[in-house]
N, C-alpha and C positions, 0 to 999 in steps of 0.2 A: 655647496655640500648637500642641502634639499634636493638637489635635482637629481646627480650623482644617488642618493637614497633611494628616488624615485625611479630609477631607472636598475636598480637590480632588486626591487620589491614592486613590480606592476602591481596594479588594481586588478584583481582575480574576484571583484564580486558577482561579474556577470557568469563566470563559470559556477562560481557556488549557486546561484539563483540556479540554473541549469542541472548541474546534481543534485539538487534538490528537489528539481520537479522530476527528473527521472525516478528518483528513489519512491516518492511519493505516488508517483503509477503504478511501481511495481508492488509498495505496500497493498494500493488501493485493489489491484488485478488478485491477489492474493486472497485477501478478506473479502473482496466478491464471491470470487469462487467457494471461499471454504461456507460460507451463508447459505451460497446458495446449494451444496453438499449436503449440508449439513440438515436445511430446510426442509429439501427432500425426501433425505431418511427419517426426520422425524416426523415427518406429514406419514409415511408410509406404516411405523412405527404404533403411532397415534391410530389409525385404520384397523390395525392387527388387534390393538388393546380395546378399541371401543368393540369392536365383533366378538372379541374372544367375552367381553364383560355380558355383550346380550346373548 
């Protein structure tokens, strides 16, 4: 009966380990880019307010 069980429930953890690191690159590709957006404009930002203050 065990085996039977085992054979129409496979062990699917190497796939989740796998979707998971996929997702987790695209999280990470993501909040790279919006940092580094973001950094940018406020370094830019920050330039305009310090000149416009002197």
């Amino acid at each position: 009966m065990g085996y039977s069980l085992s054979k129409l429930w496979p062990n699917e953890e190497g796939q989740d380990v796998a979707e998971y690191s996929v997702m987790l690159a695209v999280i990470l590709v993501i909040v790279v880019s919006t940092v580094r957006l973001i950094g940018s404009n406020a370094g830019n930002v920050f330039s305009q307010v310090g000149s416009a203050i002197q």
